[in-house]
N, C-alpha and C positions, 0 to 999 in steps of 0.2 A: 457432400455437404459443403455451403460456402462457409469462407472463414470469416468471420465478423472483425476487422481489424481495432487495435487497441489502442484508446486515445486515453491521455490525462492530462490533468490540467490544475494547477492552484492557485488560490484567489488566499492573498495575506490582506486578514484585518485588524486592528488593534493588539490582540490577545492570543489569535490563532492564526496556524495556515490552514485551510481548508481542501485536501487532496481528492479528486474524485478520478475513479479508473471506470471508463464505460469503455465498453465490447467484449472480446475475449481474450481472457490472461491464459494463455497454455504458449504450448513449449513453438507453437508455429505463430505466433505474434509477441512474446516477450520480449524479441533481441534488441527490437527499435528502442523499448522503455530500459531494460540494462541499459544500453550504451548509453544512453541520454543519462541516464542515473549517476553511472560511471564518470561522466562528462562533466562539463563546466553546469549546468543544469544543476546538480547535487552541489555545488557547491556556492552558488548561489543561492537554496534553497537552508541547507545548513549553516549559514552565513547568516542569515535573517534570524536563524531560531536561536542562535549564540549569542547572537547581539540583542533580544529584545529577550531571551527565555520564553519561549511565546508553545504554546500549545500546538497540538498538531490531531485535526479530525480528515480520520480516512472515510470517504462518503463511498461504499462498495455496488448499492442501488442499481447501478445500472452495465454491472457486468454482466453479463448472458452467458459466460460458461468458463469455471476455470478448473486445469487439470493439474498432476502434482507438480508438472515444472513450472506451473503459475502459480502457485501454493509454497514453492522452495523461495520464487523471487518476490513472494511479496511478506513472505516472513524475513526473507534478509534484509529487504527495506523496514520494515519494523524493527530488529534487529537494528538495526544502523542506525537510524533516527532513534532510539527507545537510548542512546550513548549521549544525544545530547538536547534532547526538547524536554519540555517540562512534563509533560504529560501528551498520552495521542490515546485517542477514541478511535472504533470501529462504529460506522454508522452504515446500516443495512444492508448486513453480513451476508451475503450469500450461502445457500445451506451448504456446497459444494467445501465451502471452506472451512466452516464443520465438522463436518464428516473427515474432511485431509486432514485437518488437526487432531482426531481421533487416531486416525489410522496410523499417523507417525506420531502417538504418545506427543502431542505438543498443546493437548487439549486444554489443561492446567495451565500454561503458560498464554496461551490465547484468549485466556477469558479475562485474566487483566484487563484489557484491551477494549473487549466487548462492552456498548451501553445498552 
């Protein structure tokens, strides 16, 4: 099976950042998006939300397949971001991430989240 490599991208407009992840978040395409996270990337992104308070919508639509180590790294970005933006929405959730938030009891805490 080919691996669908993992792109994202955000578009800041007045109110919000707007993040959208398309292809696949599992543990053989995350490292590029960590390290970038990890990196000057995240801190330019952070920087924007500190200074304006601005909202943060996760657009998930166009993932195609994620497994628990993309499930672990994008709850720690939630996690991260949820310390300092106003508010962040999940926008067309993947069932995949669903069912991971069941499975590690995080289900209650993910549906905050959830529009």
């Amino acid at each position: 099976m080919a691996i669908e490599q993992l792109t994202w991208s955000a578009v800041q407009n007045n109110d919000r950042i707007a993040l959208q992840l398309a292809g696949e978040l599992s543990r053989d395409t995350l490292l590029p998006l960590w390290n970038e996270w990890k990196g000057q990337q995240r801190f330019a992104v952070l920087s924007a939300m500190q200074m304006k308070n601005q909202s943060i919508e996760w657009n998930l639509g166009q993932l195609t397949r994620m497994d628990s180590a993309g499930f672990a790294l994008f709850s720690e970005l939630l996690h991260d971001i949820q310390k300092t933006a106003a508010s962040q929405k999940i926008v067309s959730a993947p069932e995949e991430l669903t069912t991971l938030a069941e499975l590690f009891d995080l289900d209650g805490w993910l549906k905050t989240f959830m529009i």
